[in-house]
N, C-alpha and C positions, 0 to 999 in steps of 0.2 A: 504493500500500500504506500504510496509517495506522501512526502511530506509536502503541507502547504508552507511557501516561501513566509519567511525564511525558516527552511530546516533547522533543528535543534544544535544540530552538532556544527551549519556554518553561521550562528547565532552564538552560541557560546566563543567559538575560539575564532571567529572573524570579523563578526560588527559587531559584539559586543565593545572590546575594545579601540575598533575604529571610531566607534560614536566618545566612547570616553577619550580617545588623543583627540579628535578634533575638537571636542568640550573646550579642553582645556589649550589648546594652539591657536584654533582656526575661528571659534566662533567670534570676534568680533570682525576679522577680516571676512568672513561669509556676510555679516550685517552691512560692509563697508561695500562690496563690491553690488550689492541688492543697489545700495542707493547710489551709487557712483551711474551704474546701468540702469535704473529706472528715470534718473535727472537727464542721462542724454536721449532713449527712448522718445521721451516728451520735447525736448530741443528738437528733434529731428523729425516730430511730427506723426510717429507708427503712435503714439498712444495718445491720447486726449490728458488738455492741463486735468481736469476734473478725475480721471483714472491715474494721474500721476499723484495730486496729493491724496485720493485715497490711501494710494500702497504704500507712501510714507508714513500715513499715518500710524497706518498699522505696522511700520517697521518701526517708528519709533514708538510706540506704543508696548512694544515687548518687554518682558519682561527678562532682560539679560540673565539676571544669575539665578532665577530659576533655569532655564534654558540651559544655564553652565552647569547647576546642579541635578538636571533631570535623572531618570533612572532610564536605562535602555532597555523596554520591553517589546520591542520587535513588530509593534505597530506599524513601523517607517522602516525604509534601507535603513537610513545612517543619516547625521545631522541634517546635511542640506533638504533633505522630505520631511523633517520633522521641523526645521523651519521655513519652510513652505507652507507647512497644513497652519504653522502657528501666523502667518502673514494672512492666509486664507480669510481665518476666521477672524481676525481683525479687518480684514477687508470687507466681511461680513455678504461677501457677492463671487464666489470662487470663478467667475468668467472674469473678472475685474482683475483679481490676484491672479492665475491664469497668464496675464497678458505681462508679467513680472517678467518670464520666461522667456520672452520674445527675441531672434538673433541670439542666443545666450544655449550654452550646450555645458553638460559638468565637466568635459574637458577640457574647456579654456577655464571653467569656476576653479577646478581643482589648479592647475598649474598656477595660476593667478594670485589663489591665498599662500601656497605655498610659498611664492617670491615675497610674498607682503611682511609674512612669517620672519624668512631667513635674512631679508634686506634687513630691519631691525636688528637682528642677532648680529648679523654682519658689522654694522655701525657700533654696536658695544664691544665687539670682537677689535676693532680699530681702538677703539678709545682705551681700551685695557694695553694694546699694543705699543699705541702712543705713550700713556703711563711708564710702562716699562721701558722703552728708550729713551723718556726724561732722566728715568731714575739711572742708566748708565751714565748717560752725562754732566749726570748732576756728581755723580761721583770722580769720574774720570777730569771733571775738571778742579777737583781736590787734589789731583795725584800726577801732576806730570812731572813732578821730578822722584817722585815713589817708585824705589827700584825695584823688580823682582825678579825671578827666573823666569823665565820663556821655554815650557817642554815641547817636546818632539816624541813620540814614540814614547810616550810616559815617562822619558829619562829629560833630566836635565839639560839644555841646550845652551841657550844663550842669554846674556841680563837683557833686561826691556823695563819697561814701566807700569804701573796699574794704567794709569792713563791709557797706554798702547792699545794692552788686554783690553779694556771696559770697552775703547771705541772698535775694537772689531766686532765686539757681542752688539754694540750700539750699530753698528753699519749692517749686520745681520738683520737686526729687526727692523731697522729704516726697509732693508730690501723686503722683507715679509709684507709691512704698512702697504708699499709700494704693488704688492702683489696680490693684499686684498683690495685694495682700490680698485684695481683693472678688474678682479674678478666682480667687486658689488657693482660697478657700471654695465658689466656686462648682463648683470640679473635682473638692476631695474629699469626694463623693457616690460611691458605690458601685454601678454597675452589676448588680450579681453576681444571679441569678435573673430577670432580666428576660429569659434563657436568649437565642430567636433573633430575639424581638421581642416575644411575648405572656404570657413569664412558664413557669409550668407546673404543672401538677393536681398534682404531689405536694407533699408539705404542706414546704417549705421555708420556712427563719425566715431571710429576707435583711436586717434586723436585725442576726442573729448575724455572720456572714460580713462585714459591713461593720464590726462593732467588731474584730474579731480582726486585719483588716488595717488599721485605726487611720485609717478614714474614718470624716466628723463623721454620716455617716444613710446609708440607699440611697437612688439616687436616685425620685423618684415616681413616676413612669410608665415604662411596659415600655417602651415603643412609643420616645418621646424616648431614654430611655435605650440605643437603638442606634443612633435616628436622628440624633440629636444632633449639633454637633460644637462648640459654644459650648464646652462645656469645655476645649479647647483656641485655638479661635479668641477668646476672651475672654483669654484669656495672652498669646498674642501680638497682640493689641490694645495691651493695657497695654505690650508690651515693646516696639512699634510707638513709641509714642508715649513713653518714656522713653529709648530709642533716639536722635529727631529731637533731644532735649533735651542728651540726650549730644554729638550733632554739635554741636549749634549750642555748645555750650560747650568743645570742642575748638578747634574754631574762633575763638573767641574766644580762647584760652592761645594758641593755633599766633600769630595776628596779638599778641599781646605779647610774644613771644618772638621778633619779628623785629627785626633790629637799627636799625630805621629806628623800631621804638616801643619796642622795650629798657625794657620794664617789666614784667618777668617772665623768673625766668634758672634753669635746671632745672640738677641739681648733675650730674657728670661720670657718674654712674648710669645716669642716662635720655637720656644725647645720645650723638651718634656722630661721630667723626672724619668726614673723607674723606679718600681714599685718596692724591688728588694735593694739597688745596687745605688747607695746614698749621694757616689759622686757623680752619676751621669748625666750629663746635658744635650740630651736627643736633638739631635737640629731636622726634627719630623716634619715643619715644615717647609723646608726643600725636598726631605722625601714623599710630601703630598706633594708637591709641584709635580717631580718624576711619574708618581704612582696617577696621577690624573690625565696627565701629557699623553701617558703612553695609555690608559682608558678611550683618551677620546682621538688616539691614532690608529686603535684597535677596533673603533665607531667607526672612522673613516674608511679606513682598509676595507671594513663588513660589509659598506654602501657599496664603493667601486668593485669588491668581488658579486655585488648582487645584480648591477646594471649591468655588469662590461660586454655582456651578449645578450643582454633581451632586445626584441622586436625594436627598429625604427617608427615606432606609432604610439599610439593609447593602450598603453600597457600594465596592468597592474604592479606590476613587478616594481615601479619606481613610484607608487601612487603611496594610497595610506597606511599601507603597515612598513613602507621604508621611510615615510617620510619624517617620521619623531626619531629616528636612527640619526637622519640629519642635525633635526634642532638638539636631540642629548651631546650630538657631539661636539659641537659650535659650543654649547654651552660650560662644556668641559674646559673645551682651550679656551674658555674664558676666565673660569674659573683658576687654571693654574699660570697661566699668564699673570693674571691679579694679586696671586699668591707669592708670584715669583717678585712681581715689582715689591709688592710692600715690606717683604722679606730684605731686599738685598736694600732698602731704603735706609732699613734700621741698622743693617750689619755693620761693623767695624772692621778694617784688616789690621793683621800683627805686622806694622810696617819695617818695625827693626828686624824680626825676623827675617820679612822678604829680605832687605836691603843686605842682610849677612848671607842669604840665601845665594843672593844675584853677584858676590863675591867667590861663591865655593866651586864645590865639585869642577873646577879648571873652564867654568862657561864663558870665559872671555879669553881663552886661547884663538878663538876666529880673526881675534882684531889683532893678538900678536900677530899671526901666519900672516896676515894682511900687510900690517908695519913692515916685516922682513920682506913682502916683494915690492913694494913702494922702495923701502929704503935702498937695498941689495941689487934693484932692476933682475928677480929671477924667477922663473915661473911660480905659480901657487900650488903645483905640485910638489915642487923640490920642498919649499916651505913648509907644507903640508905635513910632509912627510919627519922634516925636522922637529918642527912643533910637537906630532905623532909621538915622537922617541924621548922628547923630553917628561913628556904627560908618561909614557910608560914606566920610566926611571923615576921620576918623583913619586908615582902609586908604590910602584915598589920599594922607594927610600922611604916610604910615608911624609916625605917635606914637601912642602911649596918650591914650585920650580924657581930655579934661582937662576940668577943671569950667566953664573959661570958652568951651570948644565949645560945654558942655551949655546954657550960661545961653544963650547964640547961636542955636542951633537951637530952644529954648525961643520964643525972642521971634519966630524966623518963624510959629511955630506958632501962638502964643498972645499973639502984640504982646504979650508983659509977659513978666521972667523970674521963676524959678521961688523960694519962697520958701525951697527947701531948700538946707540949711547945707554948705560944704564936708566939714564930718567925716560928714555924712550922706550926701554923695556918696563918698566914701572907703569908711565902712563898705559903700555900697551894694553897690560893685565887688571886697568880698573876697570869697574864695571861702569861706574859714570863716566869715564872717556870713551867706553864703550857705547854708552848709549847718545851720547853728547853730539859723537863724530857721523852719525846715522840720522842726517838728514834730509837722505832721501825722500821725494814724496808717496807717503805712509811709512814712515820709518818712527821711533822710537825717542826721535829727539824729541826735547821740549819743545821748541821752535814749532816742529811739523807736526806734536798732538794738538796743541793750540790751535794750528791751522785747522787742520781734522775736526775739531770739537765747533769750531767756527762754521764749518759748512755742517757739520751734524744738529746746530743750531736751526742754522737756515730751513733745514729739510725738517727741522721739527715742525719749525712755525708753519712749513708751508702745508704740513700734514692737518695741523690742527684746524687749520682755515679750509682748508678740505673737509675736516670730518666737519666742520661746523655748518659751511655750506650745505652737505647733504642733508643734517640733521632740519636744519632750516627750509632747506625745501619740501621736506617729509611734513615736518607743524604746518608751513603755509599752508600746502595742501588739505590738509587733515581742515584748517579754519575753512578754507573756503569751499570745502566740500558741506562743512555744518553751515556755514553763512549760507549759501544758495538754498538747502534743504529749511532752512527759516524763513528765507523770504517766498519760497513757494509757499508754505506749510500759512504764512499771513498772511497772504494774498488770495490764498483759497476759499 
């Protein structure tokens, strides 16, 4: 015997919950596109002013957070028929409400609230981003004469500055900012009239419809416009890759904040006792940072393994049960983003440390090797390789290399020793001459972090007036979509 729709078992585990995520995501953007498309409807003359402020009225007439709190008893598909029936009977003439529906198909509704959704999310996803590259060079401009080590291959490499360090994690996330921009211009494009794929013969202005819900155009093509899914998988691209950026910079605080490199110490805020071991100071969270990062990398990756071969069309596969996969995960890299700024805000670094750090383990032999072929006129091999046997004989004597190894190892290499001066061997092996003579453009000088932090300035500012602009355009729209549905609503 067949079940009457909807079946029990695709009621429990398939609209059940699609009506509860769209509750809670989509129902105000379902209210917004009602009236966005029933204000141009009436502009364009398919409905009558008189059938236009009816269906407002009974749109605004609803009763939202009932609506947000219903119970899902299988009445209706899923939200958009169950506000439908509730516009109906506020219309109180269902040929009148009926005529809501006009040019309008649920696959431009669906694609359409989705963007409405994720372009918000997208904008707070920026604004936490931005946060966080203030907060590197709010720091990094504390520190450009703060020496430290610079690793390679988790070993010790060369001395550099915090400044250096902070502005590449800060030119990281500049590039990320940069990279959700393009993707959120690419999403707000307006679906709306591309109906179920081919558009439709009555005279609709999707123009209007696309200004009134405060996206920058519709998008081009009907057909793309439902097949699509780049305007979300272009987000989580970007969030993909500003995510791995996040880890890898977790990662790096977690390894300074362990007491064996004790150069970085988070204030009593952001650690945590343990229950048995009296002296512990948990720096948990950076390891929320980490543990959320790679949550909402593991969201992402779920989405792109669920799209990367379904159908070119109106597909469920990318509709409502992927589509809170999206917002959980946007949400995530917001949350550890946000995590990560207010953490490394408070932090302090062990500067004496680094500074005896960026003296040890032999990391400023590059600038001797370098001195002896300036000085010498002899390849940087040769040097190389002299410099090489000196570091092997001092590990082995346990001393700091001294100038009369260097003249030593010189004369194996070169039968002659070398013409360069003790203070020039001295200067060679500091680590502030080291980083002093390095001012290359993106080098390590003070000179050229200053530079660095001056244009990371710039691209701050220009970020912010970016996100402000969009945000700005998003409210205008939002008023003058309410303003126009008032002065219809009083002149009716």
């Amino acid at each position: 015997m067949s079940e009457k729709f909807p079946a029990q078992g695709y009621k429990d585990n398939v609209l059940s919950d699609c009506f509860a995520d769209a509750q809670r995501y989509l129902l105000d953007h379902y209210l917004d596109v009602d009236r966005a498309h029933v204000l141009m409807l009436a502009e364009q003359g398919i409905i009558s002013q008189e059938e236009l402020a009816t269906i407002l009225r009974a749109i605004e007439s609803l009763d939202v957070e009932a609506i947000r709190g219903a119970e899902y008893d299988g009445s209706v598909e899923d939200l958009f028929y169950f506000i439908q029936r509730e516009i109906t009977r506020g219309c109180g003439d269902s040929d009148v409400a009926g005529k809501l529906h006009t040019a309008r198909s649920r696959n431009d509704i669906d694609v359409t609230i989705y963007r409405l959704y994720l372009r918000q999310q997208a904008l707070d996803l920026l604004k936490v981003c931005g946060e966080l590259h203030r907060v590197f060079l709010d720091l990094a401009a504390q520190h450009h004469e703060s020496l430290m080590p610079a690793y390679t291959h988790t070993q010790p490499a060369q001395p550099t500055t915090v400044a250096h360090y902070l502005l590449a994690m800060a030119e990281n996330t500049g590039r990320d900012i940069s990279r959700l921009q393009h993707a959120y211009e690419n999403m707000n494009l307006c679906p709306l009239g591309a109906c179920a794929i081919t558009t439709t013969g009555f005279p609709v202005n999707r123009h209007r419809v696309s200004e009134l819900l405060g996206f920058t155009k519709p998008t081009r093509n009907s057909y793309g416009s439902i097949a699509s899914v780049d305007y979300f998988t272009e987000q989580l691209g970007a969030t993909a890759a500003m995510l791995i950026n996040v880890g890898k910079f977790a990662q790096e605080f977690l390894l300074m904040a362990m007491m064996e490199f004790d150069v970085i110490r988070l204030p009593d805020g952001y650690v945590q006792a343990s229950s048995i071991m009296p002296q512990k100071r948990n720096p948990v969270a950076i390891e929320h940072v980490r543990a959320i990062a790679s949550k909402a990398l593991g969201q992402v990756l779920g989405v792109m393994t669920s799209v990367h071969n379904t159908p070119f069309g109106d597909i469920n596969d990318v509709e409502d049960d992927l589509q809170p996969l999206n917002f959980s995960a946007i949400r995530d890299a917001i949350r550890a983003v946000s995590l990560l700024a207010h953490s490394l805000a408070a932090a302090e670094f062990n500067l004496e440390l680094l500074r005896e750090r960026a003296e040890s383990n032999y990391i400023t032999v590059t600038e001797l090797a370098d001195v002896i072929v300036r000085r010498e006129k002899i390849p940087f091999s040769l040097a190389h390789r002299i410099v090489a046997n000196c570091v092997k004989q001092s590990t082995a004597a346990k001393t700091a290399i001294s100038y009369d190894m260097l003249q030593q190892a010189a004369k194996k290499e070169l039968n002659r020793g070398l013409e360069l001066s003790h203070q020039e061997f001295e200067d060679a092996l500091s680590a502030e001459n080291f980083v002093a003579v390095r001012t290359i453009y993106g080098g390590p000088a003070p000179t050229e972090t200053q530079s660095a932090l001056a244009e990371q300035r710039q691209a701050e500012h220009g970020n912010a007036e970016w996100l402000q602009r969009a945000r700005t355009g998003l409210s205008d729209a939002r008023l003058n979509l309410e303003n126009t549905i008032r002065v219809v609503l009083e002149e009716s």
